[in-house]
N, C-alpha and C positions, 0 to 999 in steps of 0.2 A: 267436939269443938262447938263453942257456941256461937251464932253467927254475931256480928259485928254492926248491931240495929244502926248505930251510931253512923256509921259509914256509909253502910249499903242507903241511907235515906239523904245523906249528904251527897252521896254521887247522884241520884235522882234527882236531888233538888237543882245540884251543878248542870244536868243534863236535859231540867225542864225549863231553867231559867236559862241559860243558852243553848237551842236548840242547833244552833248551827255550827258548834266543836262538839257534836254527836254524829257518826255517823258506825253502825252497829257491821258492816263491814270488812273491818280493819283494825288491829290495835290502835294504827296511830295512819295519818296522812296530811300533806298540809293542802290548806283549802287558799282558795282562788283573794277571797277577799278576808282578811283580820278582823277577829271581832275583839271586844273590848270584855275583859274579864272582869270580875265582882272589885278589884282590887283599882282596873285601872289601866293594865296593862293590855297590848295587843297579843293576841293569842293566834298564833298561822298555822294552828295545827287540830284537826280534828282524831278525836277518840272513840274508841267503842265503849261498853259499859265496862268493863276490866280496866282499860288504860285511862278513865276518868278514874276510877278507883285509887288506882294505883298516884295519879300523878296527886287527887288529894290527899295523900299518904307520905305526899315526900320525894316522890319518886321524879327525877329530872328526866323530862321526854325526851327522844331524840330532837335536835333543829331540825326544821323541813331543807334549809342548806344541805344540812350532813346526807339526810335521805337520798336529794340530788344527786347528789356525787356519787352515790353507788352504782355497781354492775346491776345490783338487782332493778335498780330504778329504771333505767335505762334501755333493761331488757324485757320493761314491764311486764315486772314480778315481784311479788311482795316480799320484803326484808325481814325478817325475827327481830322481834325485841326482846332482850332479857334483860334483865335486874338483878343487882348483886342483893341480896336479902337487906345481910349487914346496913350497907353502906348506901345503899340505894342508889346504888351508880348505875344507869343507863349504856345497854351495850349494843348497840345496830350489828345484827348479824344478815349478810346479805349473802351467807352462802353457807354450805354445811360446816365446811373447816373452820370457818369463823363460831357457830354454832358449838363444836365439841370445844373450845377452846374458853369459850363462856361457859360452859357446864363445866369441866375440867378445875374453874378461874371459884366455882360455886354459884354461879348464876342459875336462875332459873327464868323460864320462860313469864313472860308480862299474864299468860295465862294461869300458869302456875301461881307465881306471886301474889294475883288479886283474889284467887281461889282463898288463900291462906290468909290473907289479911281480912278477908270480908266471913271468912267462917265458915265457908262454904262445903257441903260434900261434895264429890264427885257430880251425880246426879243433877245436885242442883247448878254447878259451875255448867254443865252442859246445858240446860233448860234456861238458864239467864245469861247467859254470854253467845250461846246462840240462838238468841231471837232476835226474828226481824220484824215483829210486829208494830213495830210503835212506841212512844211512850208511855202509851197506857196501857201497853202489854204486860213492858216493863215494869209500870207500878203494881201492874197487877201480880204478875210473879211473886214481885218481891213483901208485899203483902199477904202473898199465899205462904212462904215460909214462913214468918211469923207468926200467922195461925196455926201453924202447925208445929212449930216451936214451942207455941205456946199449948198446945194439946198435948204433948209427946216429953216436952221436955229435949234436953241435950241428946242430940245423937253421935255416936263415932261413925265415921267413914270406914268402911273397913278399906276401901281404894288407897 
């Protein structure tokens, strides 16, 4: 699979141009104060670098309303997010059962999903989804695969 230069540089750019619907964290959380998106609109919700991915992609985030109203929120603990591939439907799972019933539905995990959209192998969805360095960790990453992209050519995942 080949990575997704396209993208992976558009969620960066999304993620250096507002730094404050970033936080590496969390797929998704909503933040104290609304920032103003490239388009215009107010944005209450903060992303990790997956769920920027993902939500440039199509993908409709949870509301931070919907978050609210969870068990998991309430018991401060974090929710699943999955995604239907297809249809890019957004599914707040706040507990196991909710969980099999998204996988079950064909959902996949917001981890999952930005893995596959962005081209990513195993390896490297691990090495860039969880860093907490920075954004210039991040650029740095993601300019290391492309180096090596470009040395190597396409790689299969065997994962």
């Amino acid at each position: 699979m080949a990575l997704n230069r396209d993208l992976l540089f558009r969620t960066l750019e999304e993620i250096e141009k507002f730094p404050e619907t970033h936080d590496q964290n969390g797929w998704f959380k909503p933040v104290a104060n609304p920032v103003a998106s490239k388009d215009g609109e107010l944005c209450n919700t903060s992303f990790c670098f997956a769920g920027h991915a993902a939500v440039l992609n199509g993908v409709a985030h949870p509301e931070p309303e919907e978050w609210v109203r969870t068990k998991a929120f309430r018991a401060r603990q974090r929710a699943d997010w999955y995604v239907h591939p297809e249809t890019r439907e957004s599914i707040l799972c706040e507990d196991y059962e909710a969980t099999i019933v998204a996988r079950d539905a064909g959902a996949v995990s917001i981890e999952i999903y930005a893995q596959q959209i962005l081209g990513l192998t195993y390896d490297q969805k691990e090495q860039l989804f969880y860093c907490y360095g920075g954004h210039a960790e991040l650029r740095a990453i993601v300019e290391e695969f492309i180096r090596f992209e470009d040395r190597t050519g396409d790689l299969e995942d065997e994962d």
